[in-house]
C-alpha positions as CSV (number, residue, x, y, z in Angstrom):
1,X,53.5,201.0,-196.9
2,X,52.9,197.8,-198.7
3,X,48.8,198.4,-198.4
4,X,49.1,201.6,-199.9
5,X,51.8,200.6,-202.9
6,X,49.5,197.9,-203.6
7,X,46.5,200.7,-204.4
8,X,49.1,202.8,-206.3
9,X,50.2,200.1,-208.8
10,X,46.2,199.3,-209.4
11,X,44.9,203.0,-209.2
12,X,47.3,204.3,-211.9
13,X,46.5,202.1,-214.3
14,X,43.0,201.6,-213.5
15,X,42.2,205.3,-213.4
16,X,44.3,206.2,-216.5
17,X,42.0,204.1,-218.5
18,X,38.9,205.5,-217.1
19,X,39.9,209.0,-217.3
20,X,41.3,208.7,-221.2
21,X,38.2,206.2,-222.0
22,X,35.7,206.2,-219.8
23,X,35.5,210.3,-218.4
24,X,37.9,211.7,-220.7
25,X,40.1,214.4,-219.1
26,X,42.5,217.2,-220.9
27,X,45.5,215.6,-219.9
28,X,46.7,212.3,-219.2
29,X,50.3,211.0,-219.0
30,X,51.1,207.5,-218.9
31,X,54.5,208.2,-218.4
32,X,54.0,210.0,-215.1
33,X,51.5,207.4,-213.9
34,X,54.1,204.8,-215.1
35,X,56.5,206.7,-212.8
36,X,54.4,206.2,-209.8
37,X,53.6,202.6,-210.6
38,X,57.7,202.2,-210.1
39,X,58.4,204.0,-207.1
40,X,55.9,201.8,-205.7
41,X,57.8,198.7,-206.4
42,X,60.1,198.6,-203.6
43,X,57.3,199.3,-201.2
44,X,56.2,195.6,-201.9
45,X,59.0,194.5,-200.0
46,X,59.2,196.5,-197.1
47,X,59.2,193.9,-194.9
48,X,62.3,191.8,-196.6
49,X,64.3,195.4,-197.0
50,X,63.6,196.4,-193.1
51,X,65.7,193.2,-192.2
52,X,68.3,194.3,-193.3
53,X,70.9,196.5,-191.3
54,X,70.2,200.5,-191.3
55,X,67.4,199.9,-193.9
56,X,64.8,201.0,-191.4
57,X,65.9,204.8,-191.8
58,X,66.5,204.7,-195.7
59,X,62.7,203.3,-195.6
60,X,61.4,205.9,-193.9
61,X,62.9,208.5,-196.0
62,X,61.4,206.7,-199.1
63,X,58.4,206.6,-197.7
64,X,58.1,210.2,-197.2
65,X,59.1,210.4,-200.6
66,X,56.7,208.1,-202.1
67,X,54.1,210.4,-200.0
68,X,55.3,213.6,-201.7
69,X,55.6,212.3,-205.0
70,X,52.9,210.8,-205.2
71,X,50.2,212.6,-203.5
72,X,50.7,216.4,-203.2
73,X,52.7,216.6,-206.0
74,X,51.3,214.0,-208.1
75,X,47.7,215.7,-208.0
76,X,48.5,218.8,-207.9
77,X,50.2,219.0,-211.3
78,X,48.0,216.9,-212.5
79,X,45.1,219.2,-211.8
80,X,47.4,222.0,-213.0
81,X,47.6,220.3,-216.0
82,X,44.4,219.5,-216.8
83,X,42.7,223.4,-216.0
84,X,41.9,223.3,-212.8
85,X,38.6,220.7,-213.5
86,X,36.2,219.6,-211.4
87,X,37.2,215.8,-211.4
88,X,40.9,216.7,-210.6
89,X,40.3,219.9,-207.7
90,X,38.3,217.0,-206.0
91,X,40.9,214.2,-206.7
92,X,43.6,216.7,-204.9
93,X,41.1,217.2,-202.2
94,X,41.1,213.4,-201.5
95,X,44.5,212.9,-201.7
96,X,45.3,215.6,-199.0
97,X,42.9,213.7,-197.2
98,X,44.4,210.8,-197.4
99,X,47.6,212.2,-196.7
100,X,46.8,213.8,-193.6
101,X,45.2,209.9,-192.6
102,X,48.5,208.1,-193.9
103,X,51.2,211.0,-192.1
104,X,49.4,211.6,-188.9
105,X,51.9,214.3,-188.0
106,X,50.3,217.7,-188.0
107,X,53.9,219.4,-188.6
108,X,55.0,216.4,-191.5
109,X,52.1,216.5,-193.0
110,X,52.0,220.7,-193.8
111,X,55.5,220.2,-194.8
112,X,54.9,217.3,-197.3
113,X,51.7,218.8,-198.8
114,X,53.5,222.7,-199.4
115,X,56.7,221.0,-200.6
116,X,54.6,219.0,-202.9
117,X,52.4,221.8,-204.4
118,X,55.2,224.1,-204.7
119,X,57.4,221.6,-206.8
120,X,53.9,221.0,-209.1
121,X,53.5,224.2,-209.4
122,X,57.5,224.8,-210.4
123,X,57.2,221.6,-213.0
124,X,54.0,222.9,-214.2
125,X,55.9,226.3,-215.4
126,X,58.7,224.9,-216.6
127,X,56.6,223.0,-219.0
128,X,54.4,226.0,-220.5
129,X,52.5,227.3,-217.2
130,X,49.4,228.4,-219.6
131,X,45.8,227.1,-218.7
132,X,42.4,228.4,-219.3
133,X,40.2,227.3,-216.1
134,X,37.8,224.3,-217.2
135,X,36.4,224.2,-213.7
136,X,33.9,226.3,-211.6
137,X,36.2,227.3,-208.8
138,X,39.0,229.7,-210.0
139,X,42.8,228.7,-208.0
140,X,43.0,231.3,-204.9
141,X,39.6,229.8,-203.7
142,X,40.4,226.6,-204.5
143,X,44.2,226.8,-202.8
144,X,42.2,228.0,-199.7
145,X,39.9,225.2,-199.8
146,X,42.9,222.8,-199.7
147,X,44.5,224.7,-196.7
148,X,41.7,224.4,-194.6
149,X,41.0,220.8,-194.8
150,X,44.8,220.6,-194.3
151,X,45.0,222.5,-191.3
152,X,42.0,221.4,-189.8
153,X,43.3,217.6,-190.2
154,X,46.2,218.6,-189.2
155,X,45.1,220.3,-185.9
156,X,42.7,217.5,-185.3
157,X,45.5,215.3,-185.4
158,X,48.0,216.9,-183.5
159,X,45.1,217.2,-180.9
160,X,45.0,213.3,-181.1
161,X,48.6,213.1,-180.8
162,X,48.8,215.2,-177.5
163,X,46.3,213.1,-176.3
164,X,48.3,210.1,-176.7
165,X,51.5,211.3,-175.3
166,X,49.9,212.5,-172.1
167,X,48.6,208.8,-171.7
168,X,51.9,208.0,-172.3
169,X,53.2,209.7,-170.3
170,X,50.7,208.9,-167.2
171,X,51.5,204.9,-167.6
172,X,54.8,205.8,-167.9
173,X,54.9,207.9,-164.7
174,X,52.8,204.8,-162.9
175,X,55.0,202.4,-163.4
176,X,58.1,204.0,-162.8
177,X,56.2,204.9,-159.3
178,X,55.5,201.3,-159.3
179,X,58.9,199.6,-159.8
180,X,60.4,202.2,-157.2
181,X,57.9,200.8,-154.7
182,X,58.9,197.4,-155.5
183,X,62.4,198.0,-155.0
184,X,62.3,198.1,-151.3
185,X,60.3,194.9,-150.7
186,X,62.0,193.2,-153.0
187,X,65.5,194.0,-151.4
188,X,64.2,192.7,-148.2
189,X,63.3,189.4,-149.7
190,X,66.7,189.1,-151.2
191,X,68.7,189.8,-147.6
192,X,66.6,187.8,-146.1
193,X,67.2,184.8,-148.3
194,X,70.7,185.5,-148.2
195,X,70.5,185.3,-144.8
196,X,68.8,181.7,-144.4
197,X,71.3,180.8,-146.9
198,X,73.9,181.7,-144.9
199,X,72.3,180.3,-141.4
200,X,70.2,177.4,-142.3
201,X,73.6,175.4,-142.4
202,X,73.8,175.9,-139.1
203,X,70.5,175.6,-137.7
204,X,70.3,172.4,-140.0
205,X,73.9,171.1,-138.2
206,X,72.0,172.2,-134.5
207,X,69.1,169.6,-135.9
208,X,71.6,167.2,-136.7
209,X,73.3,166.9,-133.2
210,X,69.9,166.9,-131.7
211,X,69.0,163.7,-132.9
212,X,72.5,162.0,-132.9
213,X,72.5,162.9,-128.8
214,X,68.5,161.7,-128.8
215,X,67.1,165.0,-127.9
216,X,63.4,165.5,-128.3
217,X,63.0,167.3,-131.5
218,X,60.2,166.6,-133.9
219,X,62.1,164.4,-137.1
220,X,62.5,165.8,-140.8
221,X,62.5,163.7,-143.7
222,X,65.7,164.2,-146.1
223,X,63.8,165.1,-148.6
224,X,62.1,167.9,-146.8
225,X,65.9,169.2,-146.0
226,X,66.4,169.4,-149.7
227,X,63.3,171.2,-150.8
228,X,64.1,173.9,-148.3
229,X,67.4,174.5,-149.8
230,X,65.9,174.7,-153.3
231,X,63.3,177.1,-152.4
232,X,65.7,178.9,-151.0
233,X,68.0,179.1,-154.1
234,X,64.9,179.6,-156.1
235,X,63.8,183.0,-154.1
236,X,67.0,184.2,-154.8
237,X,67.0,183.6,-158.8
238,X,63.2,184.8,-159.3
239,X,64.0,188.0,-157.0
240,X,67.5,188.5,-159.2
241,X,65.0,187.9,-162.2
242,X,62.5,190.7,-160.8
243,X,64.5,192.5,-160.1
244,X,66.0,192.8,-163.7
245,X,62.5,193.4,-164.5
246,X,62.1,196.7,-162.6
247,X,65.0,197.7,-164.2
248,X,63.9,197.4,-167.5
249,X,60.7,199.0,-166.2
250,X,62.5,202.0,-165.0
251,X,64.9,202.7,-168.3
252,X,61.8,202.1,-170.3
253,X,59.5,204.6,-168.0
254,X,62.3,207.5,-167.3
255,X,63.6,207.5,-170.8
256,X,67.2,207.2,-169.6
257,X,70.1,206.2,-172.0
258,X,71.9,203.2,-170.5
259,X,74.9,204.3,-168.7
260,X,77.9,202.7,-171.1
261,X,80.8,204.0,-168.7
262,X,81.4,200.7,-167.8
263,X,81.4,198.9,-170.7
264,X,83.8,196.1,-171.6
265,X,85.0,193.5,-173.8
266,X,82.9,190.8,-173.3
267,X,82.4,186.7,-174.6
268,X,79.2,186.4,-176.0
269,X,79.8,182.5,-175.4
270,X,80.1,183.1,-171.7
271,X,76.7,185.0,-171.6
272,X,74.6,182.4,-173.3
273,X,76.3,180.2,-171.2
274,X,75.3,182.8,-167.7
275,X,71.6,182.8,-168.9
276,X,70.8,179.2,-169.2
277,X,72.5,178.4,-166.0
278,X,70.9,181.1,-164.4
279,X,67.3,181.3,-166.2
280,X,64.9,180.1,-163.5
281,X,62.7,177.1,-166.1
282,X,60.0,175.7,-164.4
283,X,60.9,172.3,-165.7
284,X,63.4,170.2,-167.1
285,X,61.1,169.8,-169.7
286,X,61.4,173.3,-170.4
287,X,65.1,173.1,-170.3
288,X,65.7,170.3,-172.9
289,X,63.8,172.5,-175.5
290,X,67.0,175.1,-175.6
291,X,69.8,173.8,-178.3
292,X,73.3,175.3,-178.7
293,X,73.9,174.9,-182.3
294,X,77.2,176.5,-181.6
295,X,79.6,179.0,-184.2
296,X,82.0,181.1,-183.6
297,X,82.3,182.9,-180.4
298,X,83.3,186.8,-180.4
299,X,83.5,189.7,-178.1
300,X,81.8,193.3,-178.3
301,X,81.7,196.6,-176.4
302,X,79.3,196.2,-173.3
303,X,78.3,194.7,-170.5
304,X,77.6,191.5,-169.4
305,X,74.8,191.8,-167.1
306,X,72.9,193.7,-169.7
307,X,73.3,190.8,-172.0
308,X,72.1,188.6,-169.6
309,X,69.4,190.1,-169.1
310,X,68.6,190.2,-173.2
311,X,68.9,186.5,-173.2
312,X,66.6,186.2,-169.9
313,X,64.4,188.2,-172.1
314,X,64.0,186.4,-175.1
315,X,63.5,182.9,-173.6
316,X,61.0,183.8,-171.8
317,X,58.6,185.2,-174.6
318,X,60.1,181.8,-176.4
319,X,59.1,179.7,-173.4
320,X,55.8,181.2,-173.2
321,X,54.7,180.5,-176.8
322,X,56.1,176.9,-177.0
323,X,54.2,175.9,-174.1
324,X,51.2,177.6,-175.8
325,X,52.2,175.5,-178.5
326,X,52.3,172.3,-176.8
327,X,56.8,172.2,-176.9
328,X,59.1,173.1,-179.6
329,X,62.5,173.7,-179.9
330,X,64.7,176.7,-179.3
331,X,68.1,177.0,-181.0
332,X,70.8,179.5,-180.3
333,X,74.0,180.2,-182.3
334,X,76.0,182.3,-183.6
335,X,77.5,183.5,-187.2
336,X,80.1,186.1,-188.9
337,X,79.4,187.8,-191.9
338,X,82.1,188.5,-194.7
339,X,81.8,192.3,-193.5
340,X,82.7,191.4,-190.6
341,X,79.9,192.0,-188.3
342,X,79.2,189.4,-186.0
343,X,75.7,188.0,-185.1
344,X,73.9,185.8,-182.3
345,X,70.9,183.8,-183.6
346,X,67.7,183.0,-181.2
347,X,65.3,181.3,-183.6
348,X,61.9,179.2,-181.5
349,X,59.6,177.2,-183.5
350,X,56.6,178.7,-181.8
351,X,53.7,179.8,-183.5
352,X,55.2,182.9,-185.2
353,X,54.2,186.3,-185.0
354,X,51.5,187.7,-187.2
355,X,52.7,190.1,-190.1
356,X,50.8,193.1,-188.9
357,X,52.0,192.5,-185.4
358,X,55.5,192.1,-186.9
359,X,56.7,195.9,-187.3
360,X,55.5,196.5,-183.7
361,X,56.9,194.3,-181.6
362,X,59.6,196.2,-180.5
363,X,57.5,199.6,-179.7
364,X,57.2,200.4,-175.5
365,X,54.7,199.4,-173.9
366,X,53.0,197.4,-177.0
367,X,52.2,193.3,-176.3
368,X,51.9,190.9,-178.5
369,X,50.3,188.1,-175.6
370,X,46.9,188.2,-174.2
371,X,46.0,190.8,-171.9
372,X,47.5,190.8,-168.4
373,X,49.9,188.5,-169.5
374,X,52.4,190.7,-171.1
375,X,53.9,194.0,-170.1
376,X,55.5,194.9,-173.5
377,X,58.5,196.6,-172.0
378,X,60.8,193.2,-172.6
379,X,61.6,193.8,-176.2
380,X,62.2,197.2,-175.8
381,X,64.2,196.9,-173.3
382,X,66.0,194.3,-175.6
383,X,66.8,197.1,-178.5
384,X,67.4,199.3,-176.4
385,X,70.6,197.3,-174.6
386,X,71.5,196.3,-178.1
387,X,71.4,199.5,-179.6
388,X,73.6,200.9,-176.8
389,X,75.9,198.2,-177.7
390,X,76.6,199.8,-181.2
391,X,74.7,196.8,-182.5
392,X,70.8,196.2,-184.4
393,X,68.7,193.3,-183.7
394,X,65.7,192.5,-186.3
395,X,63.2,190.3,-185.9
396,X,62.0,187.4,-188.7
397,X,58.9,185.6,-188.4
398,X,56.7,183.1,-190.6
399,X,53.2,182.3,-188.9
400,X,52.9,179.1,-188.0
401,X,56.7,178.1,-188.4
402,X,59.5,180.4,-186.2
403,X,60.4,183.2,-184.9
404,X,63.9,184.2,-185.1
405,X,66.1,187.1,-183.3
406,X,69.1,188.4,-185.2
407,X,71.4,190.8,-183.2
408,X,74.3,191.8,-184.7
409,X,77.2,193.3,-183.4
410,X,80.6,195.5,-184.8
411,X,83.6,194.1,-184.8
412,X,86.0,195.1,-182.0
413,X,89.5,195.5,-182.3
414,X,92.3,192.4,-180.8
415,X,89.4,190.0,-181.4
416,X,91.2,186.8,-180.5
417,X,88.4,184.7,-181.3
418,X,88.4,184.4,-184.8
């Protein structure tokens, strides 16, 4: 959006002068051109508006409107206007073009590109509708000429979109297939660790009495008794941790809405409090980098394991990048608004994430990290939880500075934490 409002606000004027100077034309109109140039504005700041809450969906609707405006219907009057010549019926051409390039939706871009023509053409007899034909091609062959590069770019790219959703659809297929075999392994690992947790007690009592009564057994350090019980207690919270995982993996492969039957009221306190006890950190390095810069705490509709799992989420992609980044600091809090909505705060001061990258992040399947180091289902899964929540969660970012989570959620009723 911003690339192509930045070549609207220097195209207009740029080509006005060289079509009433340079190539002189019938018809110019610096008010229409003036018009464009200020419906492109707000495209600047696409990035600052889509922070906001909602704004995503009024943008999209804006931008389809800055695409009718400003290239079906834009060109096509224009061309209308100045008698069907040969530098506007090939202007029109290459604006369809580029349409068809910018939309990439077969069905959207037919729409948008008749819409356009047939609200020219409506403008264009409101104001007179007389012309005498300055160009070579009269209007029925031109008009065909235009519908067959439209509907042969638009077939091309509904081709390329089948294509796409059928890849989709085979990864997504894989690694549900995947997690489902996972499932049953993994569920052994977890009874059987329950299982030494439950006996090793025992067996490690058995030892004891052995070599109070001098029996031959072979001697353990103390030390060697305590690294057992941690490995123990660390197979349980990484198999609890993948097994969130092929959760995610599932919802994010079959498509399913989250099941919100059991919803609740829940402290947002206590689940930031749940997910740094129970996030498995590698160190306590790792640990001291996490800051609760405290606020207000609040309840909202939903559940807390599904929180939990948001918060798992999100410090690990922080984690990842402040190691990459030689340590940082990761600070969580939380903040009301005068509307009311309430909001949880997870800014890192990793390296950032690149504007381009930015818009993306939250798309299935789509990584940010290296290859093989990233499955690009976390963040989904993230929005996904928070949108079932009745809340939004946007993302800031400066390169080289932070990256900050915002996730905001309605107010409940008999909030008794305010």
């Amino acid at each position: 959006m911003t690339t192509f409002a930045i070549v609207e606000i220097i195209g207009q004027p740029l080509y006005y002068y060289i079509w009433q100077n340079v190539y002189p034309q019938p018809f110019e109109s610096v008010w229409l051109r003036s018009i464009c140039v200020l419906f492109s504005i707000p495209m600047l700041f696409e990035r600052q508006l889509s922070r906001h809450r909602n704004m995503e969906q009024w943008l999209a609707i804006y931008w389809l409107f800055i695409l009718l405006f400003q290239l079906p219907f834009f060109f096509v009057l224009m061309t209308l206007l100045n008698h069907l010549s040969s530098v506007w019926a090939l202007s029109t051409m290459a604006a369809l073009m580029l349409l068809v390039i910018l939309v990439f939706d077969w069905l959207m871009t037919l729409i948008l590109s008749i819409s356009g023509a047939l609200l020219a053409w409506a403008v264009f007899v409101a104001l007179g509708g007389g012309f005498e034909v300055q160009g070579d091609i009269p209007l029925p062959v031109l008009v065909s000429i235009y519908l067959f590069g439209l509907v042969a770019g638009s077939a091309f790219n509904y081709k390329s979109e089948l294509v796409a959703q059928e890849k989709l659809a085979a990864i997504t297929d894989a690694v549900g297939t995947m997690a489902h075999e996972l499932r049953t392994p993994l569920l052994g690992i977890r009874s059987g660790a329950r299982g030494l947790n439950t006996y090793l007690p025992i067996l490690i009592e058995g030892y004891e009495l052995a070599r109070q009564h001098s029996l031959p057994v072979r001697p353990i350090r103390q030390a060697h008794f305590q690294q057992i019980q941690s490995v123990l207690n660390r197979i349980h919270t990484e198999s609890e941790y993948t097994s969130a995982v092929l959760d995610m993996l599932l919802v994010n492969s079959s498509r399913a809405a989250i099941d919100r039957s059991t919803f609740e009221s829940v402290s947002i306190a206590d689940c930031v409090t749940t997910a740094l006890d129970r996030y498995p950190f590698h160190s306590a390095r790792e640990r001291d980098w996490i800051e609760r810069a405290g606020g207000p705490d609040f309840l909202f509709h939903g559940s807390k394991l599904l929180m939990v799992h948001v918060l798992f989420n999100l410090l690990k992609n922080a984690l990842y990048h402040l190691a990459s980044n030689n340590g940082g600091r990761i600070v969580i809090w939380t903040s009301r608004s005068a509307s009311g909505i309430h909001q949880l705060h997870f800014q890192d001061t990793g390296p950032g994430i690149r504007p381009e990258a930015l818009p993306r992040i939250f798309e299935r399947f789509y990584s940010g990290m290296p290859r093989g180091q990233g499955t690009g289902i976390g963040l989904a899964f993230v929005r996904l939880v928070i949108d079932s929540f009745g809340g939004y969660i946007r993302c800031d970012s400066v390169l080289g500075e932070y990256t900050e989570f915002i996730m905001s959620f309605p107010e409940i009723a008999d909030d008794g934490y305010d």
